[in-house]
N, C-alpha and C positions, 0 to 999 in steps of 0.2 A: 649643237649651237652653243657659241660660247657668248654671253653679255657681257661689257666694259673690256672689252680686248682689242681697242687699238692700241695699250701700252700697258706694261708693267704686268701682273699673274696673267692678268686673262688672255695676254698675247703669246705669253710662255705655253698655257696651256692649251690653246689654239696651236700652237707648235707641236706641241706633243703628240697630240691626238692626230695633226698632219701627218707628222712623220711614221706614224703607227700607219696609216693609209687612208684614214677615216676621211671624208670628203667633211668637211666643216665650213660652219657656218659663224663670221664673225661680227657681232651686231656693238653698235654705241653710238653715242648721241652727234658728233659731230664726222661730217663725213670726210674731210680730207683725208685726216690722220687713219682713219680708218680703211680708206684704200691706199694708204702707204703701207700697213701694216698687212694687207692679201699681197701686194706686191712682194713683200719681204718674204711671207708664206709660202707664195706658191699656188699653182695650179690647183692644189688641191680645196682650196679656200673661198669662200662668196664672203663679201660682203655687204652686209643691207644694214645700212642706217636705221636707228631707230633710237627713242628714248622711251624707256622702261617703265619709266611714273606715270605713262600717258598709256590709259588703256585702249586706245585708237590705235598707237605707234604698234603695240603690242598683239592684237589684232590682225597690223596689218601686216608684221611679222608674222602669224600663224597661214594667215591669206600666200604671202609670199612661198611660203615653205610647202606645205600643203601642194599649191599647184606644180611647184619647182621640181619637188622629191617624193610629195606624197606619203615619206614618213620622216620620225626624227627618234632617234635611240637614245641621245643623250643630251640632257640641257645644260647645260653650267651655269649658276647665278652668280659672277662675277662681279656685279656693279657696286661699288659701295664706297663709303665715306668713314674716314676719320676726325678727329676733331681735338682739341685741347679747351680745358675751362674747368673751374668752380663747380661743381653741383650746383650749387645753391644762384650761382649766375647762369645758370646756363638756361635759357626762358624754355616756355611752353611749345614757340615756334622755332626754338633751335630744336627740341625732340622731336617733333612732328617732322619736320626737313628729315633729320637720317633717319626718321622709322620710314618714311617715305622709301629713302633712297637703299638704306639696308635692308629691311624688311619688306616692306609693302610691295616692293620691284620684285622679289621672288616669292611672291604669295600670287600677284600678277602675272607672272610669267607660267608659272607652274599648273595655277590653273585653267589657263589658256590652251598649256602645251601635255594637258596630263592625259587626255583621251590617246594621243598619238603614241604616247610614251609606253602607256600600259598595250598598246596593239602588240610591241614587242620585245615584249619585256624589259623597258628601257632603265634611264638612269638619270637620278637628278640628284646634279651637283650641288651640293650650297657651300660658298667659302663664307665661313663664319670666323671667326676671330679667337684666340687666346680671350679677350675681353666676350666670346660667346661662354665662357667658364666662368672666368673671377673677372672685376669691376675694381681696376686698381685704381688710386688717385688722379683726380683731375685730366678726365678724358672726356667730360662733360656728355653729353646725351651718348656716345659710342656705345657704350657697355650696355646700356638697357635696348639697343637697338638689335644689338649681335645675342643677347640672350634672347632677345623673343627668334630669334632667327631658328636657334638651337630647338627652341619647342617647337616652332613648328613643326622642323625636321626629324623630330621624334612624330609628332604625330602623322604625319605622311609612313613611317616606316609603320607604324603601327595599325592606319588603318588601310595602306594599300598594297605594303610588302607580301600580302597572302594575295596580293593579287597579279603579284611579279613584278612590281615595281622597286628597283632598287635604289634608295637614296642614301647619300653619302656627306655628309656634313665635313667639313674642312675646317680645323681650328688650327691656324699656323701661328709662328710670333712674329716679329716685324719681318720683312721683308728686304731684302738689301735694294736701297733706292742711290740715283746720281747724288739727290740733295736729301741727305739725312735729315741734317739739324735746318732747313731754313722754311719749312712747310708752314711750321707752325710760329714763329718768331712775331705777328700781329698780335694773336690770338692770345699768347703765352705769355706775354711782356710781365703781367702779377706775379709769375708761378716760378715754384722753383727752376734752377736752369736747366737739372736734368729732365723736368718735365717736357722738355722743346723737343728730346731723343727719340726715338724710334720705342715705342712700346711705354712712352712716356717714364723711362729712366730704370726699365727692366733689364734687369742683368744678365742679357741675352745675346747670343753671336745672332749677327743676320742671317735671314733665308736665301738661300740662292732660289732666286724664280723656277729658272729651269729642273734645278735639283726636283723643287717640290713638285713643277708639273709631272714629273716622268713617275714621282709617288701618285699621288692621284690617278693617274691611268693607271699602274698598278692597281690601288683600292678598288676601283671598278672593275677589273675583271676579277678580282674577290669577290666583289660584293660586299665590301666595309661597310659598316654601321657609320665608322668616324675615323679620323684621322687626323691626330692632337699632335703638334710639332715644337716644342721638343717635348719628346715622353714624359719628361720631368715634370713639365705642366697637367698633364692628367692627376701626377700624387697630389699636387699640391690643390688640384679641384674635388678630388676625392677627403682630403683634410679639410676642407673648407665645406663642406659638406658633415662630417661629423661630429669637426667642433668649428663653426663658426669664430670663437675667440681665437681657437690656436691658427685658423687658418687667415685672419686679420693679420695675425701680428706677423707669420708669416711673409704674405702680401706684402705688407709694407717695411718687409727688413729686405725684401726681394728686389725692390724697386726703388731709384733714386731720389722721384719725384717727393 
């Protein structure tokens, strides 16, 4: 089961995992777009509406699956939010929104779906973020939503990997989208211009969705711990890690914003 894949990764990697053979399941909050994109899949694909934040919708995803299949080997946490802003502006209830919608959504889903998963030796995906690493400028609650994302998924490996559970953490950089520069253009209007950029003004080529899905199915049948995009990003979280100062300045020679 893949979450947030009527467009963009999580449809990519619902793709993947199709054309691998895998019978997939693709869930998100709004249903039209969502049976446009089983359409474009294929046979291979179910779609079943649901939103993530709502432990009911989540539930009745496990209800659904359950009666349907009766098992599930692999979950993907797809669903998440990005953001631009201030720190210091970014309120109470703007972090609470993406720990919701980044976090909370695959802490909910995972332990909904983790009985089925450990039945055979399954996999759970989390796409976490270059910001599940370092916390560059004015990305406003992002980065502390996608680091909690990262512990967790350390501690799932740690306390359930001796129990066959395979999880796999996804840290990619932006993403190649239609609209680059206009997502954020409200939000951003204070901040510098290259703040408005994909990775907030990281000096980064874009991902190709597809490319990255077809990694990730790879990782899984490894069995990856993690899967940091581009490699470059692990040194510079690994320096940020041993000298916080050298890895700031770093950071912000790295990046436009």
């Amino acid at each position: 089961m893949v979450t947030g894949a009527s467009s963009g990764l999580g449809l990519a990697i619902a793709k993947a995992f199709s054309q691998r053979g895998a019978r997939v399941v693709i869930s998100a909050r709004r249903a039209e777009p969502l049976q446009q994109a089983a359409k474009e899949l294929g046979a291979n694909v179910v779609p079943i509406a649901a939103d993530v934040t709502s432990q009911e919708d989540v539930e009745g995803l496990h209800e659904e699956i359950t009666d349907h299949f009766g098992k599930l080997h692999l979950l993907c946490n797809c669903v998440g939010q990005s953001t631009r802003g201030k720190v210091l502006d970014t309120t109470v209830e703007d972090f609470q929104k993406l720990l919701e919608i980044n976090f909370l959504a695959a802490v909910r889903t995972t332990g909904c779906f983790a009985s089925l998963l450990l039945k055979d030796r399954g996999h759970v995906v989390n796409i976490g973020s270059l910001a599940s690493k370092l916390a560059p400028r004015f990305l406003g609650g992002y980065p502390a939503s996608k680091f909690a994302l990262a512990a967790y998924s350390q501690q799932l490996r740690l306390e359930l990997g001796p129990q066959g559970l395979h999880v796999l953490l996804v840290c990619p950089g932006p993403i190649l989208r239609d609209d680059p520069t206009s997502r954020y253009d409200e939000e951003s209007a204070d901040l510098p211009s290259a703040a408005q950029l994909p990775g907030a003004g990281a000096k980064l080529r874009g991902i190709d969705g597809d490319w990255l899905a077809k990694r990730i199915v790879t990782a899984c049948e490894r069995r990856q711990p993690e899967l940091v995009v581009p490699w470059k990003a692990r040194l510079l979280a690994a320096i940020s890690q041993l000298s916080p100062k050298t890895g700031d300045w770093l950071l912000r020679n790295s990046t436009g914003g």
